[in-house]
C-alpha positions in Angstrom: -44.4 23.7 -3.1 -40.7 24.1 -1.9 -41.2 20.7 -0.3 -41.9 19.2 -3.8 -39.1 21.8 -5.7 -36.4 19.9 -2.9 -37.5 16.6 -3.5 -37.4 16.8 -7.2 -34.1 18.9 -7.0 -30.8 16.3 -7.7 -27.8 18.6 -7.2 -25.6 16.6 -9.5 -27.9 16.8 -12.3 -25.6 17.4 -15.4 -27.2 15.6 -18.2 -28.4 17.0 -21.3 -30.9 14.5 -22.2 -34.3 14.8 -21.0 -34.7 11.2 -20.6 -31.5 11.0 -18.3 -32.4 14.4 -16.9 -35.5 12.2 -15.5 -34.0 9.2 -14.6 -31.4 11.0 -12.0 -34.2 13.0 -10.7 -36.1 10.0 -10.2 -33.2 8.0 -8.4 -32.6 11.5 -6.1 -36.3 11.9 -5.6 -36.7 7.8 -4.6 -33.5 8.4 -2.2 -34.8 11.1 -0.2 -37.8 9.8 0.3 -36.5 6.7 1.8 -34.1 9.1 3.7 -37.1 10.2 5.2 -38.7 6.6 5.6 -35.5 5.6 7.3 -35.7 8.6 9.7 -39.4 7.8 10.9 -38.5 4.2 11.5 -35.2 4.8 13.4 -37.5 7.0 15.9 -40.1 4.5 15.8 -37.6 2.3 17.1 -35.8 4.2 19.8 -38.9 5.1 21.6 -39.7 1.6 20.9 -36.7 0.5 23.0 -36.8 3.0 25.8 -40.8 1.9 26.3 -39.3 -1.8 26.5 -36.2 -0.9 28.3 -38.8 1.2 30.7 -41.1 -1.7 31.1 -38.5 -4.4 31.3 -37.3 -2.2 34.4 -40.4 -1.6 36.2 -41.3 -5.5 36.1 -40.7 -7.6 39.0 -38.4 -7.6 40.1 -38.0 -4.2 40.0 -34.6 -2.8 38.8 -33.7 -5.5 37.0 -33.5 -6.8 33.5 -36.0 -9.6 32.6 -35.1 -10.0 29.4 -31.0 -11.0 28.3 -28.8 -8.6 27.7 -28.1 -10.4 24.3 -31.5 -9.5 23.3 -31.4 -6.0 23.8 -28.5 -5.6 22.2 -29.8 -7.2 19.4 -32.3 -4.1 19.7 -29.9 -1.7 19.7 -27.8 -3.0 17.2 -31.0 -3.1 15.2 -31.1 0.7 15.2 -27.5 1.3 14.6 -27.5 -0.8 11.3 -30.8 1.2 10.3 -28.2 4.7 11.4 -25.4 2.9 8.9 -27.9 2.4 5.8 -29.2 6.0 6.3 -25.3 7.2 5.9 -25.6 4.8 2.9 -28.5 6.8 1.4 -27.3 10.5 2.7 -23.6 9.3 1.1 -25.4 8.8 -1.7 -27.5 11.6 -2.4 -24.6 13.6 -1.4 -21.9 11.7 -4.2 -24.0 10.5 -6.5 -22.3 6.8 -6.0 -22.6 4.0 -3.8 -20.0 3.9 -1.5 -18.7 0.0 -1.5 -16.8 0.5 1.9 -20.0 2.1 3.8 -22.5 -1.1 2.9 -19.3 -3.7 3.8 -19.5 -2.0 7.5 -23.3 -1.8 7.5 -23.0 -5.8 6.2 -20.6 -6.1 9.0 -22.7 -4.7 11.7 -25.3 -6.7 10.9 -23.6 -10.4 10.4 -22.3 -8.9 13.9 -25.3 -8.8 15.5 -26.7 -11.9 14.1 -23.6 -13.6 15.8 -24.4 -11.6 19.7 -27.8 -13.0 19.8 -26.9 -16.2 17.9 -29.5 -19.0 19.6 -27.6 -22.0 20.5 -30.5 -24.2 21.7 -32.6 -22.9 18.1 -29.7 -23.1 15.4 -27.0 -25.3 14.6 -23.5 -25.3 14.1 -24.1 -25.3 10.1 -25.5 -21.8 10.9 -22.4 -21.1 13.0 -20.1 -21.9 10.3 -22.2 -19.6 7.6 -22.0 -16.6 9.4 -18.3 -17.4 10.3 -17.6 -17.6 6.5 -19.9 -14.4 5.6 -18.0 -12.4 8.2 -14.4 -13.7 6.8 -15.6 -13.1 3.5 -17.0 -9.5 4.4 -13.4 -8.5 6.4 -11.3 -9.7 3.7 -13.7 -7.4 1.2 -13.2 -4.7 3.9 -9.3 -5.1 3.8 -8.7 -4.9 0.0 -11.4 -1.8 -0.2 -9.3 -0.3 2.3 -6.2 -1.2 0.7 -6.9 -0.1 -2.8 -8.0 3.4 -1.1 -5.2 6.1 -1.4 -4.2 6.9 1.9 -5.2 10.5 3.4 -2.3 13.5 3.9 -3.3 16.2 6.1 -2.5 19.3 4.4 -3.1 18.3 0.7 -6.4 18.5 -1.3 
């Protein structure tokens, strides 16, 4: 029952009306349940990788990698974007707003890794030249977020 009273609970719940009263607590109770979606699959997926990493290892010959580096970076990039849109969702239940500068990164991270474990031989340059432009176009968005924010002073609330 104090399971349900949490998930139900949205601690910025301030509107009068009931109808908005149960939107927000829909949106918080949606959140937190993908919060806790997000967690299962990021463990899924680092015991996932240490059983490949594991195996990959005690294939012959032994001690060595059989598969590329690229791809198991790719793998563990994987999990850190999955890390960066659980911040999203935690920033968000915590702020009760999406933070624009925290997807940019996670959009980042992920144009990033499509780029390490781009397939020459598979893809063509067309493909190249799109993720090129998407990670221009996601810096310069990343520069004028981080311009337009107010800088931090130490000392001052």
């Amino acid at each position: 029952m104090r399971f349900l009273k949490w998930l139900l609970h949205n601690p910025h719940e301030t509107e009068e009306d009931p109808f908005l009263r149960g939107i927000t607590r829909i949106e918080s109770l949606i959140s937190k349940l993908l919060s806790i979606l997000l967690i299962g699959l990021v463990i899924v997926a680092v015991v996932d990788l240490a059983r490949f990493l594991v195996a990959d290892l005690l294939r012959e010959p032994t001690g060595f990698f059989s598969t590329t580096l690229i791809e198991i970076f790719g793998l563990f990039l994987n999990i850190l974007i999955a890390l960066e849109i659980l911040e999203n969702i935690t920033a968000y239940l915590q702020k009760q707003v999406v933070q624009v500068e925290l997807v940019i990164v996670t959009s980042l991270i992920a144009v990033a890794r499509k780029i390490i474990i781009f397939d020459f031989e598979k893809l063509g340059g067309l493909d190249l030249i799109g993720l090129g432009a998407a990670t221009l176009a996601l810096s310069v968005s990343y520069w004028l977020v981080r311009r337009a924010k107010p800088p931090f002073k130490s000392g001052q609330d």
